[in-house]
N, CA, C and O of each residue as an XYZ file, in Angstrom:
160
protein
N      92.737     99.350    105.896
C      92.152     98.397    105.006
C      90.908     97.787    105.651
O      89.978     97.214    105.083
N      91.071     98.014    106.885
C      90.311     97.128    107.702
C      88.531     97.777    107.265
O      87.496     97.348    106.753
N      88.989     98.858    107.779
C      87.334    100.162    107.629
C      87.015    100.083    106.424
O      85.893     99.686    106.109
N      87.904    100.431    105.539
C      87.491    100.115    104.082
C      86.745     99.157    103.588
O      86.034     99.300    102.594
N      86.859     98.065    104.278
C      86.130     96.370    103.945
C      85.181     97.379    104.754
O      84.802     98.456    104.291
N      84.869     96.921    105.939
C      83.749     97.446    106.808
C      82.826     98.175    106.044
O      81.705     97.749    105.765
N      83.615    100.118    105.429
C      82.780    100.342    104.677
C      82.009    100.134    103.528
O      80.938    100.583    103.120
N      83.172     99.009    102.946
C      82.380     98.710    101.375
C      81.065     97.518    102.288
O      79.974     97.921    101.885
N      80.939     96.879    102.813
C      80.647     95.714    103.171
C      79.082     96.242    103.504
O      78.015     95.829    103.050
N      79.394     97.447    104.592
C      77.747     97.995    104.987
C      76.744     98.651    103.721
O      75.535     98.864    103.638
N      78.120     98.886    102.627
C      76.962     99.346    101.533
C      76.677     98.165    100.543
O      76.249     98.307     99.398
N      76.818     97.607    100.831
C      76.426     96.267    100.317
C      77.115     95.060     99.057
O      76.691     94.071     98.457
N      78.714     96.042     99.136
C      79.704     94.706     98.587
C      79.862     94.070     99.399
O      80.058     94.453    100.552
N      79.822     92.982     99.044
C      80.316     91.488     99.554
C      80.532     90.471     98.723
O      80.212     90.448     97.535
N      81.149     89.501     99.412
C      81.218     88.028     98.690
C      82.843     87.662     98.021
O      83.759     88.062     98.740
N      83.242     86.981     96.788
C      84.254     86.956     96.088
C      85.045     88.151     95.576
O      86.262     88.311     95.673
N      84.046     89.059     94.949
C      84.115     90.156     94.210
C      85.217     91.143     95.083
O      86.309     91.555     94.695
N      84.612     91.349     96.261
C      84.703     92.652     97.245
C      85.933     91.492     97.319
O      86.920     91.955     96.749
N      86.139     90.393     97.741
C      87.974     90.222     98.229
C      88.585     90.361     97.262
O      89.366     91.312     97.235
N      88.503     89.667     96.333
C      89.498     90.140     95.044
C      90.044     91.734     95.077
O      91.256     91.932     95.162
N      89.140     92.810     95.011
C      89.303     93.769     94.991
C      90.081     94.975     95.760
O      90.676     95.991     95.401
N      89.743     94.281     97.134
C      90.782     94.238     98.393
C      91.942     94.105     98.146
O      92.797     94.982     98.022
N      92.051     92.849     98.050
C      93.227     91.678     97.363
C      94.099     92.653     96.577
O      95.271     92.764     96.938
N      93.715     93.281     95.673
C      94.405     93.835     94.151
C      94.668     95.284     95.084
O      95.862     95.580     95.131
N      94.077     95.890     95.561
C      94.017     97.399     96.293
C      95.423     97.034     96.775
O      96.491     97.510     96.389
N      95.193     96.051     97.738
C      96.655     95.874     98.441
C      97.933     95.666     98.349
O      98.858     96.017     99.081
N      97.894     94.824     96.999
C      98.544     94.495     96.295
C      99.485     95.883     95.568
O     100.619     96.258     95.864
N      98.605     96.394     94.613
C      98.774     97.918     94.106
C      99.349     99.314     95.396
O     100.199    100.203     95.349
N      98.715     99.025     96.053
C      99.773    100.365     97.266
C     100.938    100.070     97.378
O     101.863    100.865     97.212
N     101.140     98.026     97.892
C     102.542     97.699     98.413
C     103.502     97.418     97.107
O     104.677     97.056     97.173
N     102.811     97.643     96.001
C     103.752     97.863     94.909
C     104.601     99.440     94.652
O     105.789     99.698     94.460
N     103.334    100.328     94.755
C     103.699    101.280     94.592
C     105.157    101.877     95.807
O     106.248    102.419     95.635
N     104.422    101.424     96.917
C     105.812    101.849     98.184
C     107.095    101.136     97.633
O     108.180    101.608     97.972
N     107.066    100.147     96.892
C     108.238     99.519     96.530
C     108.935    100.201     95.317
O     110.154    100.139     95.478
N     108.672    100.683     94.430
C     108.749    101.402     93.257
C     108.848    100.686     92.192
O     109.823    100.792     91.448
N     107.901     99.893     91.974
C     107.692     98.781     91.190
C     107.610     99.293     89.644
O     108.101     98.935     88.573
N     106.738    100.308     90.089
C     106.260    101.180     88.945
C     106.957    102.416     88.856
O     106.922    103.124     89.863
N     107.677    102.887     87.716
C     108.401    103.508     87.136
C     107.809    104.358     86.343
O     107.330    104.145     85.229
N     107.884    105.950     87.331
C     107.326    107.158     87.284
C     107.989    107.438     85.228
O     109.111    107.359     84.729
N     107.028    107.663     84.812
C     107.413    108.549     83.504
C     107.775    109.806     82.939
O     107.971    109.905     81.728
């Protein structure tokens, strides 16, 4: 996650936007490992 910021950051996201987005990314994987979401 870490590089990922890094990389979005050098191409020039930043600010509120780019954490939120983070935020939700992270959110969404550690859901998925949990099986939150229910394969169809």
């Amino acid at each position: 996650m870490a590089a990922l910021h890094d990389a979005m950051k050098a191409v020039g996201y930043a600010g509120h936007s780019h954490k939120v987005y983070l935020v939700r990314l992270l959110f969404y994987l550690s859901a998925e490992d949990t099986g939150i979401f229910k394969p169809e």
